[in-house]
C-alpha positions as CSV (number, residue, x, y, z in Angstrom):
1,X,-18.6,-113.0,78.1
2,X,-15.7,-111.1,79.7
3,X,-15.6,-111.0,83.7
4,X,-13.6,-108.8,86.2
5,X,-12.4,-109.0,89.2
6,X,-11.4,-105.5,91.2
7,X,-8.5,-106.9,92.9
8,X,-7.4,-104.1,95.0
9,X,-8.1,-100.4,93.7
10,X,-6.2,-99.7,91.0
11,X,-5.5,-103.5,90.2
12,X,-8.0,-105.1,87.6
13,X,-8.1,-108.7,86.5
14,X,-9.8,-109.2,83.4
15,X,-10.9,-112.8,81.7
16,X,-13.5,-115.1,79.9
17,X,-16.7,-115.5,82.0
18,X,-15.5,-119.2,82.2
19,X,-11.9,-118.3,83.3
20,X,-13.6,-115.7,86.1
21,X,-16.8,-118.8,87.3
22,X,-13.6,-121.5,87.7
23,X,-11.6,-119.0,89.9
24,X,-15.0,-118.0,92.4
25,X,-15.9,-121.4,92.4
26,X,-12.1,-122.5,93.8
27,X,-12.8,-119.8,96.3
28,X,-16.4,-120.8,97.6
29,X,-15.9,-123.7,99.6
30,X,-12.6,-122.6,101.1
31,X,-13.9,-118.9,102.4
32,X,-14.6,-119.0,105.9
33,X,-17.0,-116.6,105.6
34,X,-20.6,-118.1,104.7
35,X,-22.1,-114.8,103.5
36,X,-19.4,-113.9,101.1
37,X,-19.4,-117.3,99.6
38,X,-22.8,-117.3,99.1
39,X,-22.8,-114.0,97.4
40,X,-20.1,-116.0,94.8
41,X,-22.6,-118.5,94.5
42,X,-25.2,-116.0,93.2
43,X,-22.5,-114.3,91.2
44,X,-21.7,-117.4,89.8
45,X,-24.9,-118.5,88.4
46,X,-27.0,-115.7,87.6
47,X,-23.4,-114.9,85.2
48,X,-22.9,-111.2,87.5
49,X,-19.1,-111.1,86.1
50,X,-17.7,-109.4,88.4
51,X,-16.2,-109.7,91.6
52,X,-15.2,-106.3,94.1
53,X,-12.5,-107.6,96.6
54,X,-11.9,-104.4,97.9
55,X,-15.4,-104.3,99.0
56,X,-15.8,-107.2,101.2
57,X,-14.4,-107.2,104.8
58,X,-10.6,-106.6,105.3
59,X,-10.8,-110.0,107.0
60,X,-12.1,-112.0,103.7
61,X,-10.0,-110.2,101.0
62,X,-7.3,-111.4,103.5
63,X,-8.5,-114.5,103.2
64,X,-9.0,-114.6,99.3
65,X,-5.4,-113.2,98.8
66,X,-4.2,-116.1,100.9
67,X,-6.2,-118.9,99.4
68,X,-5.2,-117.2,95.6
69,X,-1.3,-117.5,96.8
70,X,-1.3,-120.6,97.9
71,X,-2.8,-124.2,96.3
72,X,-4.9,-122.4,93.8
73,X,-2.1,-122.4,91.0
74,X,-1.1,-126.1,91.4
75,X,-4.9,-126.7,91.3
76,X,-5.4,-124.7,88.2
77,X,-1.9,-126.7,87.0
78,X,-4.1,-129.9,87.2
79,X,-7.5,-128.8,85.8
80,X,-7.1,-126.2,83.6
81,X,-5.2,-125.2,80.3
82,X,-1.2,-123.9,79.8
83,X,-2.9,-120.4,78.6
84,X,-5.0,-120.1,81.5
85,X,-3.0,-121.0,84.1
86,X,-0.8,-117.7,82.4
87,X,-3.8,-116.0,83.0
88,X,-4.0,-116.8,86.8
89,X,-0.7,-116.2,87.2
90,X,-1.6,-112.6,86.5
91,X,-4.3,-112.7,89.0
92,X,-2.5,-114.0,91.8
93,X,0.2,-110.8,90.9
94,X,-2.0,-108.3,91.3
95,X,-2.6,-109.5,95.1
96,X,0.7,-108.5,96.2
């Protein structure tokens, strides 16, 4: 199944379901805000596939582009494969 993630409008991230679930699942227990990440908790298991940053408060999307900047591609690095780390790389582009 093929996720999205609306990164900022304009900017689209595209990827397998699995690709999409491992990125909201890096971001749920570093989000400071409880409601958000519990919304990515139910987007993650009832397999929503999509994910609207510019629709969450200016102070979480923030807060994701921070967290997407930052440890998440040496985290990937360690857990994931060469071609999706690629893919991430992409993602974290789009937040600039």
């Amino acid at each position: 199944m093929a996720a999205l993630i609306m990164v900022r409008p304009g900017r689209d991230w595209q990827s397998s379901g699995g690709l999409f679930d491992w990125t909201l699942e890096y971001l749920i227990p570093r989000l400071s805000d409880e409601a958000t990440a519990e919304w990515m908790r139910t987007v993650v298991e009832e397999n929503l596939g999509s994910l609207w940053i510019p629709d969450l408060p200016s102070k979480t999307q923030t807060e994701i582009y921070a967290l997407l900047r930052e440890d998440f591609l040496r985290t990937a690095e360690k857990e994931l494969s060469p071609a999706a780390v690629v893919e991430l790389e992409q993602l974290i582009a789009l937040t600039y």
